[in-house]
C-alpha positions, 0 to 999 in steps of 0.5 A: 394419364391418371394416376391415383397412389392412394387407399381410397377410402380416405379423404384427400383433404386431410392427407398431409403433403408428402404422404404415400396417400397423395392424389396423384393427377397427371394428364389424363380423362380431367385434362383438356390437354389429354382430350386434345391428344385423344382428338388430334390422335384421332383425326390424325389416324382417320386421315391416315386410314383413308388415305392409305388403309392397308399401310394403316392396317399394317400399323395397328396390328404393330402398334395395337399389343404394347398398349393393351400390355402397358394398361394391363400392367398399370391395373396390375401396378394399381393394385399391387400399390393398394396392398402396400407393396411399394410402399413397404419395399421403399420403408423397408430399403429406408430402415435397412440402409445403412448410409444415404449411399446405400439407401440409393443403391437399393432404390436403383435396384427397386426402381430398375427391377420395377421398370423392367417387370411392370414398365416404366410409367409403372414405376414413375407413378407409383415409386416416385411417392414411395422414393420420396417418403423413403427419404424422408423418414431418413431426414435428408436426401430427397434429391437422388431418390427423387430425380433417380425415380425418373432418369433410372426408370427410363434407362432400365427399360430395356430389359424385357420387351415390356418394359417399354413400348417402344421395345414392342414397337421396334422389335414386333418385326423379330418376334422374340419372347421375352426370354430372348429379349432379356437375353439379348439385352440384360447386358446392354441394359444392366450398363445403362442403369449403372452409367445413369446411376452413377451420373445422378450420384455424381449430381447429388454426392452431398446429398448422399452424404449427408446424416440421416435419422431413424425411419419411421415404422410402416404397416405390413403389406397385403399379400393378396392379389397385387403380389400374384398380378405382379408375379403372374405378369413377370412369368407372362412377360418372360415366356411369352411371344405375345404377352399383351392379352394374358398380362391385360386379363391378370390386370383386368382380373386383379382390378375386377376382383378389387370393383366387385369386392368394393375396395375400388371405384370405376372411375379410380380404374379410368383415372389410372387407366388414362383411357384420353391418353393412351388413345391419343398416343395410339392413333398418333402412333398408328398415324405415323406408323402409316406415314413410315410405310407410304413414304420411303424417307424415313427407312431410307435415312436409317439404312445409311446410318450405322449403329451409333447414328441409329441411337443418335437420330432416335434420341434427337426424335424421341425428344421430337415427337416423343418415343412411342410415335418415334418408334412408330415411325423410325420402325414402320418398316424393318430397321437395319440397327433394331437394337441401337434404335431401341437404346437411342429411344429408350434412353434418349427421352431423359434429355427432356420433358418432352421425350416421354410420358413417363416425365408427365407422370414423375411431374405429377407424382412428385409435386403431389408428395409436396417436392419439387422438381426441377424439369432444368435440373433433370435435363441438366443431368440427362444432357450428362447421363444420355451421351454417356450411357448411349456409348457404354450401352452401344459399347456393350452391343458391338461387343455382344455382335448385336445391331 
């Protein structure tokens, strides 16, 4: 995808690294790599479709709603970044904290509440430029905010059904609302975000300690239609059973207002959008959804699993074939254990690059801030982080009766 973190009327030339202005490119409309999903996507859903049309049928009308939601969500985010929102909560969390602990704690609780309300790949490409100037305007500390942004996004995912894709993927057989689903899961949800945190500042304890400097002052935020979006899509998300068309008007409604207005360019809309990805994952995801319902092998492997070999396999697939065609496949038909399937995919991707977009999009966002990051060394805490907030989280389900 595209991701811009920017106002656009100034000239990306003179932005200096490191500004909450950056030019953020991920894999989006400009990227062969990003077309060639969108082709391989497509051919793959056509070969599905003649093949087996009523399976593939079956797939679209499970696959279709989580991404029109998440691009609803991503206008949203978009201009809800242009009005300063962001940008002002990690300034204010920077001068409010007391000490690089602090500091931390309150970018968890951002970057968690964020994830579960506008979706992860929401938070990863506008927070991770936000975290990183937070830091910087304390002096030191870049590392926990920076690999935080990303493990601590995935793993506060399962908050609401729209958190994630894979949540709608998985759960369109229970049909519950969002009410329901937080529920359900808040517990289970609210420990894996802890567990991760806690391994991150068990990763990065130096960094934490170390003396940090007065922030500089920041611009209020705009109080405009980014605030409503963002309030408009929480209430959807919550109440709704099918909150993928209303969230999707708002953020179509918000972004237009911003075209018409001319503070934004269409292409701006496509690049954030990253219409080349988003197709290639859906006909990816559709094609092998079609796959899990023509071939018995996959539900049949999950029926012989209990909870903690659900979580385990999904994990291992996430990482595979990435989370949301994982899902596709893993819940073409109903699983036996929908919850630990969902916390293995929800969790699982922070072992690797590979496991989910939203890695593709912290790369981006960071590197264009001017940091550093490291895909070995966020493995290396994902390879601690995933196993142990895997077993508290399921701890959390077979205490609360769930599967």
């Amino acid at each position: 995808m595209l991701f811009v973190v920017s106002q656009p009327d100034t000239d990306p030339a003179s932005r200096p690294p490191g500004s909450l202005s950056a030019l953020v490119r991920g894999p989006g409309s400009g990227s062969r790599a990003a077309w060639l999903l969108a082709g391989l996507g497509i051919v793959s859903l056509a070969v599905a479709a003649s093949l087996d049309p009523s399976n593939a049928r079956s797939a679209t009308v499970q696959d279709w709603s989580p991404f029109v939601l998440v691009a609803g969500l991503l206008l949203i985010g978009m201009v809800a970044d242009d009005d300063g929102l962001f940008a002002a909560a990690g300034h204010t969390l920077a001068r409010a904290a007391p000490s690089g602990v602090a500091l931390f704690a309150g970018a968890t609780a951002i970057v968690g509440a964020v994830s579960a309300l506008l979706n992860l790949d929401t938070s990863v490409a506008f927070l991770t430029p936000v975290l990183v100037y937070a830091a910087r305007s304390r002096g030191k500390g870049e590392a926990p905010l920076l690999y935080g942004c990303l493990l601590l996004s995935n793993a506060s995912s399962m908050f609401l059904p729209g958190s994630n894709l894979t949540n709608l993927i998985v759960l369109g057989h229970l049909h519950f609302t969002g009410g329901q689903f937080l529920a359900h899961m808040w517990a289970s949800a609210l420990v894996a975000l802890v567990v991760t945190a806690a391994v991150i500042a068990g990763f990065e304890h130096r960094e934490l300690r170390v003396r940090v400097e007065d922030p500089t002052p920041l611009q209020r935020p705009v109080l405009g239609f980014g605030l409503v979006g963002v309030i408009a899509a929480a209430v959807l998300v919550v109440v709704l059973r099918s909150p993928a068309l209303p969230v999707a008007a708002v953020g179509v409604c918000a972004a237009g207002i911003r075209l018409l207005s001319g503070r934004d360019q269409p292409r701006r809309v496509a690049e954030v959008l990253g219409l080349p990805v988003l197709v290639g994952l859906f006909a990816v995801a559709v094609a092998l959804g079609t796959l899990g319902r023509s071939w018995s092998g996959p539900a049949t492997l999950m029926s012989h699993l209990d909870r903690w070999g659900t979580a385990v396999v999904a994990a291992v697939s996430s990482v595979l074939v990435n989370n949301l065609p994982a899902a596709s496949l893993l819940a073409a038909r109903r699983p036996e254990h929908p919850f630990a399937l969902l916390v293995g995919l929800n969790l699982g991707p922070n072992l690797f690059v590979s496991g989910s977009l939203a890695w593709v999009l912290w790369l981006r966002s960071a590197r264009n801030t001017g940091a550093r990051p490291s895909i070995a060394k966020a493995s290396r805490m994902g390879i601690v982080a995933v196993p142990l907030s895997i077993t508290a989280t399921l701890g959390v389900l077979t205490l609360s009766g769930l599967r």
